[in-house]
C-alpha positions in Angstrom: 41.3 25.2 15.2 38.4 25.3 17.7 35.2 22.9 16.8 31.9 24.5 16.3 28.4 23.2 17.0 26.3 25.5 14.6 23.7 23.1 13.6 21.4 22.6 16.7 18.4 22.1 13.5 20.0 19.5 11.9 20.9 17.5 14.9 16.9 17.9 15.8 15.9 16.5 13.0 18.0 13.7 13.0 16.6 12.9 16.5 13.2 12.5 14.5 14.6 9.9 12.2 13.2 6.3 13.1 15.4 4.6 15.8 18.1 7.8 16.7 18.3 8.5 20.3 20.8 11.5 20.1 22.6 13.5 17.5 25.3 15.7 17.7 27.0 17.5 14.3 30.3 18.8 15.0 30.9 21.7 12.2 33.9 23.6 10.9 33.9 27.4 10.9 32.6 26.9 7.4 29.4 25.4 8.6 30.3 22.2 6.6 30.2 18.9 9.8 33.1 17.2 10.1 31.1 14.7 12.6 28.2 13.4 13.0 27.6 10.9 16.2 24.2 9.3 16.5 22.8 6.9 19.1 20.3 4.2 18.1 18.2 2.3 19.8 19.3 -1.5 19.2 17.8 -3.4 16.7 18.7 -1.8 13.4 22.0 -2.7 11.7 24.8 0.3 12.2 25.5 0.2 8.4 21.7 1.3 8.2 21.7 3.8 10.7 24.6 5.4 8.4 23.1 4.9 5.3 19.2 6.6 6.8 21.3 9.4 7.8 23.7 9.9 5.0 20.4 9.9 2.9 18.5 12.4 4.8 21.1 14.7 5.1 21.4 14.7 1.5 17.8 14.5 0.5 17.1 17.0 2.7 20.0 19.7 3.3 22.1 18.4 0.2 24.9 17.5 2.4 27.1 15.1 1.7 28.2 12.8 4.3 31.1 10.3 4.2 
């Protein structure tokens, strides 16, 4: 099965979060991602980085990320 990239939005506003350099949500034909790769600028833990985007994409799309 092919991997989609139908959520150019999302990955925008991730770029907005504090300290993400790039984004790029890899989606199912469903819509639903089945990845999410982010590049942070150093300085903030990686178990952060995941936890500020797990709880945005929640908060704000209620997606929920593992």
């Amino acid at each position: 099965m092919p991997t989609l990239r139908l959520l150019p939005e999302f990955e925008e506003e991730l770029r907005r979060l504090p300290g993400i350099i790039a984004a790029s949500v890899v989606t199912g034909p469903d819509d639903v991602p089945t990845e999410v790769h982010v590049l942070a600028e150093p300085g903030k833990a990686a178990k952060q980085v995941v936890r500020d985007v797990q709880s945005y994409a929640l908060a704000k799309h209620g997606l929920a990320i593992d």
